[in-house]
ROPABA-297916 format. One line per 3 residues: number of its first residue (from 1); their letters; for each residue x, y, z of N, C-alpha, C, O. Coordinates in steps of 0.001 Angstrom, whole numbers, plus 500000, padded with zeros to 6 digits. Layout:
<pts>
NUM = a = X Y Z X Y Z X Y Z X Y Z; ...
</pts>
This chain:
<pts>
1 = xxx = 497251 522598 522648 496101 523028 521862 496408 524346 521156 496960 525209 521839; 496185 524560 520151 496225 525447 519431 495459 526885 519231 494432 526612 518608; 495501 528180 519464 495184 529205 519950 494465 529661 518834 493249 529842 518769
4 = xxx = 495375 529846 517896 495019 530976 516379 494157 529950 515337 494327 528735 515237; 493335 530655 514705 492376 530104 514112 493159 529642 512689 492455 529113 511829; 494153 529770 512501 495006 529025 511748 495231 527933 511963 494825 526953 511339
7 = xxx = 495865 527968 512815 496755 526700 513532 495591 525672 513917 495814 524462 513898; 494331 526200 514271 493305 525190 514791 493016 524037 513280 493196 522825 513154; 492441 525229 512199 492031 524832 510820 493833 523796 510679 493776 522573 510551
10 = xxx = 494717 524253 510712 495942 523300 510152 495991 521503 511012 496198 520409 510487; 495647 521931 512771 495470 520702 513091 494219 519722 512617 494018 518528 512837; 493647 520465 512061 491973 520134 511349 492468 519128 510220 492180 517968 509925
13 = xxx = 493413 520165 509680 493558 519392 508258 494467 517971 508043 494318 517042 507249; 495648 518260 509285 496459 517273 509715 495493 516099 509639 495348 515299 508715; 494840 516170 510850 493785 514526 511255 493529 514135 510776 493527 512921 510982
16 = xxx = 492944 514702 509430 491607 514220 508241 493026 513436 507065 492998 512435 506348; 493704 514065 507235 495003 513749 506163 495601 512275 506630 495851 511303 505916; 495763 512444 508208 496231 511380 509020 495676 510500 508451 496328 509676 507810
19 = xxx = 493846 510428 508568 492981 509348 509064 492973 508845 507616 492819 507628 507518; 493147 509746 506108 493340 509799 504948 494681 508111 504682 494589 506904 504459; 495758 509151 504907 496989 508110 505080 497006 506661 504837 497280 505843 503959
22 = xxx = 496311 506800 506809 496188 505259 507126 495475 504663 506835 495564 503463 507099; 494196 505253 506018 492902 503815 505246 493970 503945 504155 493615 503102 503332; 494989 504483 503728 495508 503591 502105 496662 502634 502591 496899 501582 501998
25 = xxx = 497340 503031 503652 498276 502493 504066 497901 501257 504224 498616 500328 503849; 496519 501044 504906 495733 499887 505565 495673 498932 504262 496135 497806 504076; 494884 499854 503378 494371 499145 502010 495557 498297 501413 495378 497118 501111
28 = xxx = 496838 498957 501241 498260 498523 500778 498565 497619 501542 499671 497125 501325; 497903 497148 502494 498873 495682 503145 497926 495049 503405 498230 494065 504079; 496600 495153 503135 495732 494342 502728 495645 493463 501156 495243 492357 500798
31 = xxx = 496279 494677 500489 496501 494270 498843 497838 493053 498750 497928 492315 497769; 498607 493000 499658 499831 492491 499465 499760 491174 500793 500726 490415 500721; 498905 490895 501772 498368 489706 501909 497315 488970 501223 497091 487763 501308
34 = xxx = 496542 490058 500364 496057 488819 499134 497284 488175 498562 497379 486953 498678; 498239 488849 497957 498934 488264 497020 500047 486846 497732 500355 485751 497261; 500335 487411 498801 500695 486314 499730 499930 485128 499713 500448 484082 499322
37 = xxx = 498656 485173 500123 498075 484190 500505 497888 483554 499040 498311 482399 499081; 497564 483776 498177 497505 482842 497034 498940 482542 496076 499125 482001 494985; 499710 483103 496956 501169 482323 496456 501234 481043 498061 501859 479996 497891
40 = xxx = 500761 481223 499036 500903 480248 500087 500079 479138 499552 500250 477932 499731; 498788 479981 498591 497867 478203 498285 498206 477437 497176 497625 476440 496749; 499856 478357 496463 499747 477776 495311 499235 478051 494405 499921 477610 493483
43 = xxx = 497942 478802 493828 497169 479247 492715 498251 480589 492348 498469 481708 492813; 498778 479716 491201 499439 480677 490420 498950 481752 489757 499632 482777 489785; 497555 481751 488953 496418 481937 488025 496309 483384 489556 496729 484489 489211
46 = xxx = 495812 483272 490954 495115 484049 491194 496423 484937 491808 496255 486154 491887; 497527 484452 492179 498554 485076 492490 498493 486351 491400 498473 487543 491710; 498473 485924 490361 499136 487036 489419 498395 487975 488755 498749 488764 487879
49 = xxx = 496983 487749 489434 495865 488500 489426 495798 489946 490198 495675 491149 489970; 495971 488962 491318 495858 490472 492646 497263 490567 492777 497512 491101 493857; 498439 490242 492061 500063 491134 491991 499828 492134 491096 500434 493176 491345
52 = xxx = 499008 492136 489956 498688 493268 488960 497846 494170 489782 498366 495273 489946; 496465 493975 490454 496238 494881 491116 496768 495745 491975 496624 496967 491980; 497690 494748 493062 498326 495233 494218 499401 496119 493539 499694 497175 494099
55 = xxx = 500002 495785 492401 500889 496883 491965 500483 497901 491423 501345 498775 491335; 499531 498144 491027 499021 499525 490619 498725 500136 491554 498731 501367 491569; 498210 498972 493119 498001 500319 494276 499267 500672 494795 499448 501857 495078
58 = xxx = 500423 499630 495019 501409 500406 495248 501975 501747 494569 502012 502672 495381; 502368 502041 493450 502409 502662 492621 501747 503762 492677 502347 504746 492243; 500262 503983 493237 499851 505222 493248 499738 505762 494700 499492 506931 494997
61 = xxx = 499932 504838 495471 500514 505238 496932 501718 505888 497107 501948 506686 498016; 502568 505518 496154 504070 505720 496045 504203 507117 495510 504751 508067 496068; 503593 507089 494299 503333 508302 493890 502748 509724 494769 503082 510874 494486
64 = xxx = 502004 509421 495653 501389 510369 496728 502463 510158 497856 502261 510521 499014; 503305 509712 497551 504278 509946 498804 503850 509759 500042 503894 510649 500891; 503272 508256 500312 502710 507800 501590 503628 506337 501926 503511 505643 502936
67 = xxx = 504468 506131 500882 505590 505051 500940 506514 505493 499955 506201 506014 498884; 508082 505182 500508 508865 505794 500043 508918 504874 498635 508576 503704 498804; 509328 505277 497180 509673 505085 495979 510052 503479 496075 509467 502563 495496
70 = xxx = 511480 503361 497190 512333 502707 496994 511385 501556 498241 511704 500373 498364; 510588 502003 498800 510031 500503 499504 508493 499883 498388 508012 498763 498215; 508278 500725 498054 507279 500111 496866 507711 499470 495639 507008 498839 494849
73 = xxx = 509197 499757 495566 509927 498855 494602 510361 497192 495072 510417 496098 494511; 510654 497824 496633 511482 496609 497190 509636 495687 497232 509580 494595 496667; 508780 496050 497671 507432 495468 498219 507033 494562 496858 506790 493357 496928
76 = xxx = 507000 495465 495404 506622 494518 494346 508146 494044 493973 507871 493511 492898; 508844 493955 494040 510323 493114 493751 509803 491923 494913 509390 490914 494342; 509757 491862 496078 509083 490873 496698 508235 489822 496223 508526 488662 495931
79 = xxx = 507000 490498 496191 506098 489836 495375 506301 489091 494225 505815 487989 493971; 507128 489829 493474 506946 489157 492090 508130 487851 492127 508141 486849 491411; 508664 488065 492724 509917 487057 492907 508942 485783 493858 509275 484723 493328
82 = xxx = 508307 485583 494566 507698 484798 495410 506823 484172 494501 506652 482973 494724; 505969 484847 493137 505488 484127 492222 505910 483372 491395 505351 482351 490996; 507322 483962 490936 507908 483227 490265 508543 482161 490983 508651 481157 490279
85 = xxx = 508913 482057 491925 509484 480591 492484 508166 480090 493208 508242 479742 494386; 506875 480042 492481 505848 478692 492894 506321 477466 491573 506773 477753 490465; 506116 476435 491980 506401 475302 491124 504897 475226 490210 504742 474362 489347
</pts>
């Protein structure tokens, strides 16, 4: 536990940042089992709907440095490759 009224306010700010984090983190792999699931049903039309969304949230997640550059590349390089090989 933290003594100095610094350090208290810094673990303060940590948590809220934490708890910050993980609702986008959450949101980001919520965005990217939509896109899954409507490449699993086949609907090409809605696949490429929520891949445009889901990539703009990657992208600004990425940007805030809550996923590294190079896994938000690999995540929509994923995606978009899984759309393109639906028949």
């Amino acid at each position: 536990m933290p003594n100095i009224a610094s350090a208290k306010k810094r673990a303060r700010q940590t948590d809220t940042r934490n708890a910050h984090n993980a609702s986008l983190r959450s949101e980001l792999r919520t965005m990217i089992k939509k896109v899954r699931k409507a490449v699993d049903a086949g609907d090409k039309g809605v696949a490429t709907t929520t891949y445009k969304s889901a990539q703009s949230k990657i992208d600004s997640i990425a940007d805030k440095k809550i996923i590294h550059k190079n896994k938000a590349a690999r995540q929509k390089s994923k995606l978009s490759r899984a759309i393109k090989n639906m028949s």
